[in-house]
C-alpha positions in Angstrom: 9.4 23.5 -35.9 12.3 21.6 -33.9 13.7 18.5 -35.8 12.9 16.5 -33.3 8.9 17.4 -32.9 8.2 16.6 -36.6 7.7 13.0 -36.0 5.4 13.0 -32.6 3.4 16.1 -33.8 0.6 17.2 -36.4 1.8 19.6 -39.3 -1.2 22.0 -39.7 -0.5 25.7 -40.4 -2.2 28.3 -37.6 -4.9 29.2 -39.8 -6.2 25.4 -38.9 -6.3 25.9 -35.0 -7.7 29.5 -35.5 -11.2 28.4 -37.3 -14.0 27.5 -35.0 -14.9 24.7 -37.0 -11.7 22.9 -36.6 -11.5 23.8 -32.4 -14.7 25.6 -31.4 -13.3 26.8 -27.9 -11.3 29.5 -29.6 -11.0 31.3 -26.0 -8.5 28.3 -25.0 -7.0 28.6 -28.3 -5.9 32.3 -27.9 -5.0 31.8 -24.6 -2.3 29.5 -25.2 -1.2 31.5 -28.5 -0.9 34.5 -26.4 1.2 33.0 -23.7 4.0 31.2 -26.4 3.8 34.4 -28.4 4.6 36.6 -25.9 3.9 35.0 -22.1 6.1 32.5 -20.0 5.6 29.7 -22.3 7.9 31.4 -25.5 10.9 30.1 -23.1 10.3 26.5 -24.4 7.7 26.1 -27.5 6.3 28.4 -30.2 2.7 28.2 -30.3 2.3 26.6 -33.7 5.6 24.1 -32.2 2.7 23.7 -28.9 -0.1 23.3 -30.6 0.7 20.6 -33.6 2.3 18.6 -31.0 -1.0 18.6 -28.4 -3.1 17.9 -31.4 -1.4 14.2 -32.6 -0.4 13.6 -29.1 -4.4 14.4 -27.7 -5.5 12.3 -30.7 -3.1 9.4 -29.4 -4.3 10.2 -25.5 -8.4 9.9 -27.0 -7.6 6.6 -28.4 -5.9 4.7 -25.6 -8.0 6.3 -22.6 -8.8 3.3 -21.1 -5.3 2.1 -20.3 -3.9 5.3 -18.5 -0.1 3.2 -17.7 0.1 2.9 -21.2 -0.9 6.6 -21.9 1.6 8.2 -19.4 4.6 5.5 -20.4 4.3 7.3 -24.3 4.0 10.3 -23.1 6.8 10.0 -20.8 8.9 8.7 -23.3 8.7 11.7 -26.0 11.7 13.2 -27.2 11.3 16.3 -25.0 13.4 17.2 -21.8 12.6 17.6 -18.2 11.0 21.4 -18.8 9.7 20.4 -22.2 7.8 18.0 -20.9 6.3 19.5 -17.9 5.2 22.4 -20.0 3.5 20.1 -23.0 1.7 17.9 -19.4 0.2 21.0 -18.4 -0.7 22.1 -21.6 -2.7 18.8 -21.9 -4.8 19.1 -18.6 -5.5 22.6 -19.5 -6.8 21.5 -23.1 -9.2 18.8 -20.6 -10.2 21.5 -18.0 -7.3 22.3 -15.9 -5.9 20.5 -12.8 -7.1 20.0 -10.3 -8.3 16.9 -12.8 -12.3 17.0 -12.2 -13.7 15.0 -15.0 -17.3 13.4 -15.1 -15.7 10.3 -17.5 -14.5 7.6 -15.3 -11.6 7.0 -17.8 -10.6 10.4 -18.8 -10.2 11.2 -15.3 -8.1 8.3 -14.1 -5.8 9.2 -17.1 -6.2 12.5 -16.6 -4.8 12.0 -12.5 -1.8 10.5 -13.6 -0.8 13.3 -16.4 -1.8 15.6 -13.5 0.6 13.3 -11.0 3.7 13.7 -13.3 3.1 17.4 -14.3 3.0 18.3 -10.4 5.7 16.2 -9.6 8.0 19.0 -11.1 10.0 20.4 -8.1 10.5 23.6 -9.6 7.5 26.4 -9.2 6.6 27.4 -13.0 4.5 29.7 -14.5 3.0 26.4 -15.8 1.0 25.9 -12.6 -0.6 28.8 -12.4 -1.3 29.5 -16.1 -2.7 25.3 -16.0 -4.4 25.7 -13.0 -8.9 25.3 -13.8 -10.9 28.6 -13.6 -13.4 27.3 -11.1 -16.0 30.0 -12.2 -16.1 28.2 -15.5 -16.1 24.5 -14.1 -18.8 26.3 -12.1 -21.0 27.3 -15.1 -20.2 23.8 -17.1 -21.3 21.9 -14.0 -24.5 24.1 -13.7 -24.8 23.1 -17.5 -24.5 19.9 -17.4 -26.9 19.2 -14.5 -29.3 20.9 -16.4 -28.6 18.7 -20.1 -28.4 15.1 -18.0 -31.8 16.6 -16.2 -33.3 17.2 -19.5 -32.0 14.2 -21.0 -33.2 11.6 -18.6 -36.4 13.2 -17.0 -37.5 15.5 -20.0 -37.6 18.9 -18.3 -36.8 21.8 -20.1 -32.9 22.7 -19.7 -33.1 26.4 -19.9 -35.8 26.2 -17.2 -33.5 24.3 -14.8 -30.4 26.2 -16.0 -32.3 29.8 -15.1 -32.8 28.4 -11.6 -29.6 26.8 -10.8 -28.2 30.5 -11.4 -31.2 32.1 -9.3 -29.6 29.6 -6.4 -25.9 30.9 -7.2 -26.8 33.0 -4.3 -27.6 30.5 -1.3 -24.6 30.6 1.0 -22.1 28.0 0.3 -19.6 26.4 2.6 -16.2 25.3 2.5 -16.7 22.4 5.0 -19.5 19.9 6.0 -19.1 21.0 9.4 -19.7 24.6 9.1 -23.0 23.7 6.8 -24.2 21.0 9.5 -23.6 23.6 12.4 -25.5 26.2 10.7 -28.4 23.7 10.2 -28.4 22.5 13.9 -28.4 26.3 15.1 -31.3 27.8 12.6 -33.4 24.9 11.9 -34.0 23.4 14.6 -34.9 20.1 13.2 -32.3 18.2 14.6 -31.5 18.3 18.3 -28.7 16.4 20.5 -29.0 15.6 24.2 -24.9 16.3 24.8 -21.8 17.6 22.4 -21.0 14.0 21.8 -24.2 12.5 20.4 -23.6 16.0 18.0 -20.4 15.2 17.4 -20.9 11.4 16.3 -24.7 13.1 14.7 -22.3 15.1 12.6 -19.9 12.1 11.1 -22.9 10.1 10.5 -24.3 12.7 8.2 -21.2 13.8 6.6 -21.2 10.2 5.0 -24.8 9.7 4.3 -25.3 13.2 3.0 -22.2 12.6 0.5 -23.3 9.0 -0.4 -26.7 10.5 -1.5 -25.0 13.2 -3.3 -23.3 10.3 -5.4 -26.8 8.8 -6.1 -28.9 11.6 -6.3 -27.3 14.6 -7.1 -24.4 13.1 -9.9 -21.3 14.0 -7.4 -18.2 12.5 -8.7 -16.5 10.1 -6.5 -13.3 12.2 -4.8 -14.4 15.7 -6.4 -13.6 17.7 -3.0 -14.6 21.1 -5.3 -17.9 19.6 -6.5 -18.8 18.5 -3.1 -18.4 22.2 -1.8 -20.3 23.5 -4.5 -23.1 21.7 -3.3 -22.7 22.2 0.5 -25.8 24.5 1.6 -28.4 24.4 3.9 -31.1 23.9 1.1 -29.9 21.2 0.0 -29.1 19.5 3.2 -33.0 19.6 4.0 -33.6 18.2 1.1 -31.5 15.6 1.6 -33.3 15.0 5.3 -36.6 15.3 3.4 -35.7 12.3 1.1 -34.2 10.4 4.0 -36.9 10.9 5.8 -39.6 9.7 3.2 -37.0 6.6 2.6 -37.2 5.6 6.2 -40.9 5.6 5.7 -40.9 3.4 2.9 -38.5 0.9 4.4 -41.0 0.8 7.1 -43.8 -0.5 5.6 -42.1 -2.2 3.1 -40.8 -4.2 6.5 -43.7 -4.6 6.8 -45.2 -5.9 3.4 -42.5 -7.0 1.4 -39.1 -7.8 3.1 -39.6 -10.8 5.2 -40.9 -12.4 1.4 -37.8 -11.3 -0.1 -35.4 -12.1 2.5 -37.2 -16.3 2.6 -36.5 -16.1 -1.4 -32.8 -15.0 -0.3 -32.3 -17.7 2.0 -33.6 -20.5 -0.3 -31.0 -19.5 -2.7 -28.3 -19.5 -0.4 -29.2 -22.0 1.9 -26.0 -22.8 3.3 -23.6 -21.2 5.1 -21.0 -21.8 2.3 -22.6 -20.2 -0.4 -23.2 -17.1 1.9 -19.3 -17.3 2.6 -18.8 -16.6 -1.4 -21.1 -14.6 -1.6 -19.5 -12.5 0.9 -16.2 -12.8 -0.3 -17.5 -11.9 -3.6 -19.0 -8.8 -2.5 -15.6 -8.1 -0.2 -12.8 -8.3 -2.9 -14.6 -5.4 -4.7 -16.0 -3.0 -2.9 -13.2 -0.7 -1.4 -13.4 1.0 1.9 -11.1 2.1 5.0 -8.9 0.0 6.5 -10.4 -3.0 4.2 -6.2 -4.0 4.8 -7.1 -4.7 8.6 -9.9 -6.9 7.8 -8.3 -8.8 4.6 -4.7 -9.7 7.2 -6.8 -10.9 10.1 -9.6 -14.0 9.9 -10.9 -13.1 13.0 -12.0 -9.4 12.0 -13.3 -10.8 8.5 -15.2 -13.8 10.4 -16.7 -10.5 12.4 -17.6 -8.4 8.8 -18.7 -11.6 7.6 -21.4 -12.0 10.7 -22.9 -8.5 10.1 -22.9 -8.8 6.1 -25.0 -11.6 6.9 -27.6 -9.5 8.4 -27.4 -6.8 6.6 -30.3 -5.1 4.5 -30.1 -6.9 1.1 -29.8 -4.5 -2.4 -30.4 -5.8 -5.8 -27.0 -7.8 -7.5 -26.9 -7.3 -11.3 -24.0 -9.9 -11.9 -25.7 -12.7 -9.5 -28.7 -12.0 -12.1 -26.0 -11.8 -15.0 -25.1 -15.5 -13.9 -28.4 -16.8 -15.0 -27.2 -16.3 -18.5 -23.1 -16.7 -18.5 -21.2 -18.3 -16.3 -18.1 -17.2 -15.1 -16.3 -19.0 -17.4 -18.1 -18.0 -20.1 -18.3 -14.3 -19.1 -14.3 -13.9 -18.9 -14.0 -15.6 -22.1 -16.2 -12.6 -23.6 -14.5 -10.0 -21.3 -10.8 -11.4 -22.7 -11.8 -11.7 -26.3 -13.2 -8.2 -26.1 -9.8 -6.8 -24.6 -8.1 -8.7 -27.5 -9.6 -5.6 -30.3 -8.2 -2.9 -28.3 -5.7 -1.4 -30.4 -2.1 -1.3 -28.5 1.3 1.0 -29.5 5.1 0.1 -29.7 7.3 1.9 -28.4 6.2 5.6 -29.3 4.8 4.8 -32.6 1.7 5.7 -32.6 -0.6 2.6 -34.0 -4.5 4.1 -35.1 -7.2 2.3 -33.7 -9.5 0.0 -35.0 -12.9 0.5 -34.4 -15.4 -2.6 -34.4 -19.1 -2.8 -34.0 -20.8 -3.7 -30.7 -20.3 -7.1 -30.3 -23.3 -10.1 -29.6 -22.2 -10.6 -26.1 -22.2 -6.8 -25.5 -25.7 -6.4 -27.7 -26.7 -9.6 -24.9 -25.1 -7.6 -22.0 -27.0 -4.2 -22.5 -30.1 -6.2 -23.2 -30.0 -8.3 -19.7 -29.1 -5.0 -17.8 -32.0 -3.0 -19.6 -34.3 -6.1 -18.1 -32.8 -6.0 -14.6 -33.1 -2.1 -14.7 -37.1 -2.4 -15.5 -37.6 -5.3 -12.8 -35.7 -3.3 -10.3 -37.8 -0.3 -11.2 -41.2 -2.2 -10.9 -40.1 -4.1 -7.6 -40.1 -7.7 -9.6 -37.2 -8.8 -9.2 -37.0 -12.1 -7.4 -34.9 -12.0 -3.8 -32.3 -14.9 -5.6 -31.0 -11.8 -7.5 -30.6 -9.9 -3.7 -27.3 -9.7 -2.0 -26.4 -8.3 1.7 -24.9 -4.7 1.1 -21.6 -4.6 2.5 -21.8 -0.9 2.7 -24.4 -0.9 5.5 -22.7 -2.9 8.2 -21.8 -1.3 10.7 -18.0 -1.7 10.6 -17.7 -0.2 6.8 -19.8 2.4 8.1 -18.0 3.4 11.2 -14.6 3.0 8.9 -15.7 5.5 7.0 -16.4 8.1 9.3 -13.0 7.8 11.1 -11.5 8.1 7.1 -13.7 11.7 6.7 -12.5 13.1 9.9 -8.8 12.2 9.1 -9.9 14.0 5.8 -11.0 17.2 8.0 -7.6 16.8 9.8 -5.9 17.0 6.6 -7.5 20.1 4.7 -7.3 22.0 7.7 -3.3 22.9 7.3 -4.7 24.8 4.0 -7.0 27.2 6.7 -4.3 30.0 8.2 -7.3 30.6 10.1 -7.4 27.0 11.7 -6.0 26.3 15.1 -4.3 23.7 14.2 -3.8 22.5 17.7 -7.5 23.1 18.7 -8.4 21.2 15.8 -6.3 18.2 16.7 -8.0 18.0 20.5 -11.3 18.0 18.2 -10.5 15.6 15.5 -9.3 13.1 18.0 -12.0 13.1 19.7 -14.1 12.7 17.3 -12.1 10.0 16.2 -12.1 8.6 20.2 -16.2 8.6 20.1 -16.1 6.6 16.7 -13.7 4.3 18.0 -16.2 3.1 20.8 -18.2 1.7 18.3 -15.9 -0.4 17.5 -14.9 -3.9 19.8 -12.0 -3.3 22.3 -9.8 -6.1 19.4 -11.0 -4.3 16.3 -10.2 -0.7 18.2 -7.0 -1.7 19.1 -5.9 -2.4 15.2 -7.8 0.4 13.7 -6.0 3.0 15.8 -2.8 1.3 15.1 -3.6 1.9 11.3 -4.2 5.3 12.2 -1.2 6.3 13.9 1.3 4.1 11.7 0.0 6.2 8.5 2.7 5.5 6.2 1.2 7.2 2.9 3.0 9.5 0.7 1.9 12.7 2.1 3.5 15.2 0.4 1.7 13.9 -2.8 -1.9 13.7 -1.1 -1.3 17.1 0.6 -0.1 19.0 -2.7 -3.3 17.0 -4.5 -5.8 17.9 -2.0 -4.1 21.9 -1.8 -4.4 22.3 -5.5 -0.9 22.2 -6.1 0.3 24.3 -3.6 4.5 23.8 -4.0 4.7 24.8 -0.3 7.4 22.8 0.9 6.4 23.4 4.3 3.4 21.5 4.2 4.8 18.0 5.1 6.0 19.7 8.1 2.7 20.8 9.2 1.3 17.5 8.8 4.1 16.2 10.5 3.6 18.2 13.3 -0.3 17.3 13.5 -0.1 14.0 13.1 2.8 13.8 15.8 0.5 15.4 18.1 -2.9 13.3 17.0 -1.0 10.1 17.5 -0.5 10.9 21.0 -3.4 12.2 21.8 -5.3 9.4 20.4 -2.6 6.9 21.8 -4.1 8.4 25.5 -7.6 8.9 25.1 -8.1 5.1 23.3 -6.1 3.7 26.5 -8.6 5.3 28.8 -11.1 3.9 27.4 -10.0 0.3 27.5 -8.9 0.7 30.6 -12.5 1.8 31.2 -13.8 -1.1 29.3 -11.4 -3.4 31.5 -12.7 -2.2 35.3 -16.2 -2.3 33.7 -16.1 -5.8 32.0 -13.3 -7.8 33.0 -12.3 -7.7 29.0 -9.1 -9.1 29.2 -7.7 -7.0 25.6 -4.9 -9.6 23.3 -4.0 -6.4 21.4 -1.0 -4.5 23.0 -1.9 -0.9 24.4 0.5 0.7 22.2 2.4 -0.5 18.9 5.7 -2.8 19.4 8.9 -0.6 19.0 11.2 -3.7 17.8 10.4 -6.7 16.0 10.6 -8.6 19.6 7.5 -6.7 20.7 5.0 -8.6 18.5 5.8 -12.3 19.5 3.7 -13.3 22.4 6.5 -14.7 24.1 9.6 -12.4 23.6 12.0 -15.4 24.7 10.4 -17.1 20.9 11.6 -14.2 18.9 15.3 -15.4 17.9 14.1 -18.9 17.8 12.2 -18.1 14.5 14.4 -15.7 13.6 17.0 -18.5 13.3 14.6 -20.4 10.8 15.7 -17.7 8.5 18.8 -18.7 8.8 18.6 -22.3 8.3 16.7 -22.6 5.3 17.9 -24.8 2.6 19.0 -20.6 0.7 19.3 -18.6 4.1 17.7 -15.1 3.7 19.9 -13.8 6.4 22.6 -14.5 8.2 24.2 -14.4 11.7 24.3 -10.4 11.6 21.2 -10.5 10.4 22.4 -9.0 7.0 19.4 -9.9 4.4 21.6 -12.3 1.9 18.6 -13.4 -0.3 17.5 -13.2 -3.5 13.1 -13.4 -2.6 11.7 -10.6 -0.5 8.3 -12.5 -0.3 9.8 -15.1 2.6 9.4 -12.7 4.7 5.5 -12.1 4.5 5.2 -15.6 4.6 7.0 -16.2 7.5 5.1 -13.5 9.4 1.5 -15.4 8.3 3.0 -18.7 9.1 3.8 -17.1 12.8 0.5 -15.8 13.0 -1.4 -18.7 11.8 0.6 -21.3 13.7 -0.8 -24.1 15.5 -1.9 -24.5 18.2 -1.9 -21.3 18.8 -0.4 -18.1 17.0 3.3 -17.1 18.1 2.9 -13.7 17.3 0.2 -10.6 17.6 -1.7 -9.8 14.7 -0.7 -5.6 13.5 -1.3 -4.3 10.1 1.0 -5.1 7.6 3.0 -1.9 7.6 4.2 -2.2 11.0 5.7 -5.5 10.1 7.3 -3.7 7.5 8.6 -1.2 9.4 10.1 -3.6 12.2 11.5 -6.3 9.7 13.5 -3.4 8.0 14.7 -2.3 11.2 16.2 -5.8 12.2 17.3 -7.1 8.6 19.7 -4.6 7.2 19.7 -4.2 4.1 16.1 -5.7 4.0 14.3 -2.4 2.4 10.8 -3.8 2.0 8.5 -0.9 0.5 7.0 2.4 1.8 3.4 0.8 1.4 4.5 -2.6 2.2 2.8 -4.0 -1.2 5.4 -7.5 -0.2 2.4 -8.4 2.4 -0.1 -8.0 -0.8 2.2 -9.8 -4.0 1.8 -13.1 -5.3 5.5 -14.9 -5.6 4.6 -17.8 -8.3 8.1 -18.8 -7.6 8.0 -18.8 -3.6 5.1 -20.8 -4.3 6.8 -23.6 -6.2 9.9 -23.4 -4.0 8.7 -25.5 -1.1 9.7 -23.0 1.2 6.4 -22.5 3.1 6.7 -26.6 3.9 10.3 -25.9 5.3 9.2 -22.8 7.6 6.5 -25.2 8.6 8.5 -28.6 9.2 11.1 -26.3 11.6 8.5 -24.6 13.5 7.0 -28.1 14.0 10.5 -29.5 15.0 10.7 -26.4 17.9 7.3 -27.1 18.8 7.8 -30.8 19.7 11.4 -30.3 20.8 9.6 -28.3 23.6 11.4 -25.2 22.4 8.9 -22.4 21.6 8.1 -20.9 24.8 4.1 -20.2 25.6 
């Protein structure tokens, strides 16, 4: 063994890896002895060298799953070099599964992702990536098993049974994409039927989401698990889906009938008020996540909007409003912190073991009041006070969402050599067009600029989302497409305000198209240098006359952008989502370089908040205001 592996590795001889008592998946253990005997992977580790280290370092990874920074920071920080280390990463996900990372455990996956992020982030194309890579035919048969296990765990039916007959249905036709399932349907069923290609069109997004949301619920699909989803695209399934919708709808029905209204009065007695719905709502808003939530949490206006339809929505059953009968929130951190205090912890790279405790009172307490809430929810009994609006169901989430799945579409298709990528653009966007009309003209208008300023890392998503594909082209393509959706999107959203405008009179505040320079968002182009110039006064200037950034706090310039916004009387600039500030500011401040994502607009500066500096940008915006010198 290497000198320096003795430390960060077990020191068992090969006879201890090669008995099935010690490792029973001996087929993954000859696998990776054959390939450092005698394959690709002798050029960096033996197998015994491979293997001692993956068993103290796997140990180490078991312990600490639930803090994934800390995980990848150790591993990072192992004596290996650059190759060394992207081999033992590899070596890792393959011990889990293989990448792409698809793993039932909330936990192991999100530290699983992050291994995978690192071990992909290798420029060069190993032999690593294709010997680390999943078999699918196995994740195949495991998921067939483990349907059939939960199945017999939770329900009692006999596994074997259920296993025998998930193999019988290996058969049905699968499909790579919802659309080619949902086409299928429409042409041979003839269940569903459309008056015009647009009511399909905006049919097929709707379904898309519902049919994957009841996957989640019904069917155990894992939240981002693109391969698990297409392994359960076929037409059966689909009906049955409809069935079960179907029969829902009928239940709602009469329970609209018997047992709503009743529920909703019991609702409205506990929040009687409009400002305990407003906490509720903000409640329910800060964690559930959703497309384009970053539109709605920069503008007011759009969240007063959200806010009006969450208020109406169709109410689901809350477990931690009922969890508040018992702890307060107070109380219930204190637990949650004192809990967090037993987790053990590492310095450095020595490894520290953990501690294990026995379940706690307030856990015991915490199971006991969710069992109770599950058996009231179960029998109907539970009282509408423990009811909350579902934010999920209001239209804006919903219509969010679809626009996210067919940028998804958009996305996978540069994978399809098959695809006309072009065709599929003139399809996507309209798609994306028809969704858009369910939106206001002022909601539209930032939504599309969301779209079109896209500013994520794509080569990352596209290699995650192409299974590792090192094709360097790829950004390229997407490039390309996205170039070419912008500007179709740009012109088919301008027709239809214009539209909206000869039909209505709306007179639109959001600018047809987004600002090119930083002057371009102000209202009134003539107050653009006027606030620059606040900048420049401030008690420690942040830039100076060249514009030249000269300070030492990148968060003034957020806060000067929300203090234009929210300025009174009346706002001095147009409301756009935070990355097209971004983009604008560090084209006029040089040397400015706020980030890709534009996290600035989302950080909390304790020490901008103690500086007084929000009180000065204030006092000089009132000064220009009175001195009659902010234009209107």
């Amino acid at each position: 063994m290497k000198k320096k592996l003795a430390s960060i590795s077990e020191n068992h001889p090969l006879e201890y890896f090669t008995d099935e008592i010690n490792i029973p998946n001996q087929k993954l253990i000859n696998e990776i002895i054959k390939y450092f005997e005698i394959g690709e992977g002798s050029r960096v580790f033996g197998p015994l060298e491979i293997l001692n280290l993956l068993e103290l370092q796997i140990s180490f990874i078991k312990l600490n799953i639930q803090d994934g920074p800390k995980v990848i920071s150790s591993l990072l920080n192992l004596p290996l070099n650059k190759l060394e280390n992207h081999v033992f990463l590899g070596l890792i996900l393959k011990w889990f599964g293989g990448y792409p990372v698809s793993n039932m455990n909330d936990d192991f996956d999100t530290t699983l992702k992050l291994i995978q992020k690192e071990f992909l982030n290798f420029d060069v194309d190993t032999p690593e990536k294709k010997f680390c890579r999943a078999d699918e035919e196995e994740r195949k048969k495991f998921l067939r098993l483990e349907i059939a296990l939960n199945a017999s765990l939770k329900h009692g039916i006999n596994a074997t049974e259920i296993l025998e007959k998930l193999e019988k249905d290996e058969n049905v036709k699968l499909y790579g994409q919802f659309d080619e399932m949902f086409y299928d349907f429409v042409k041979n069923e003839k269940i569903l039927q459309f008056a015009n290609n647009q009511d399909y069109l905006f049919a097929q997004s709707i379904y898309h989401y519902e049919f994957k949301t009841w996957l989640f619920d019904k069917k155990e699909l894992e939240y981002g698990n693109e391969q698990q989803f297409r392994n359960l695209l076929s037409i059966k399934l689909f009906g049955e889906f409809l069935d079960s919708k179907n029969k829902m709808n009928k239940e709602l029905e009469r329970e609209s009938i018997l047992g709503s209204s009743f529920r909703k009065k019991q609702y409205y007695e506990a929040y009687p008020d409009l400002t305990s719905q407003i906490n509720l709502f903000q409640r329910e808003f800060e964690k559930y996540k959703f497309p384009f939530k970053n539109i709605f949490e920069s503008n007011d206006s759009l969240k007063n909007k959200l806010f009006d339809e969450f208020s109406i929505a169709p109410l689901k059953p809350s477990f931690i409003t009922f969890l508040r009968q018992f702890y307060s929130v107070d109380e219930y951190d204190s637990a949650i912190a004192e809990y967090h205090k037993r987790v053990g912890t590492t310095k450095s790279n020595q490894l520290v073991a953990a501690n294990f405790y026995a379940v706690s009172d307030f856990e015991k307490d915490v199971f006991r009041i969710q069992d109770e809430f599950n058996d009231l929810c179960k029998t109907d009994d539970l009282h509408g006070k423990f009811y909350c609006p579902d934010l999920s169901l209001t239209e804006l989430v919903k219509n969010c969402s679809y626009l996210d799945q067919r940028l998804e579409v958009l996305k996978k298709s540069i994978f399809d050599p098959a695809t006309d990528k072009y065709k599929e653009v003139e399809i996507e966007a309209n798609n994306m067009k028809i969704l858009l009309d369910k939106f206001s003209p002022d909601i539209r208008g930032y939504i599309k600029s969301a779209i079109i300023s896209d500013n994520e890392n794509i080569f990352i998503y596209i290699r995650s989302i192409g299974k590792g594909s090192t094709d360097k082209n790829l950004v390229d393509k997407w490039t390309d497409i996205k170039g070419k959706l912008n500007g179709v999107l740009e012109h088919r959203v301008k027709l239809l305000n214009n539209d909206e405008k000869v039909k209505s009179g709306y007179r639109k505040t959001v600018k047809d198209s987004l600002p090119q320079i930083l002057e371009d968002i102000f209202i009134d182009t003539s107050n653009s240098e006027k606030c620059l110039a606040i900048l420049r006064n401030l008690e420690s200037p942040v830039i100076n006359e060249s514009n030249i950034y000269i300070g030492k706090l990148k968060g003034i310039f957020p806060l000067w952008i929300k203090l234009l916004k929210s300025n009174k009387p009346s706002p001095l600039i147009d409301h756009f989502p935070d990355i097209v500030y971004k983009d604008l500011l560090n084209a006029k401040i040089k040397n400015l370089y706020l980030s890709k994502d534009a996290s600035e607009f989302r950080k909390n500066y304790k020490r901008l908040e103690n500086s007084g500096v929000e009180s000065e940008i204030k006092f000089h915006l009132s000064q220009l205001s009175q001195n009659g010198n902010l234009g209107k």
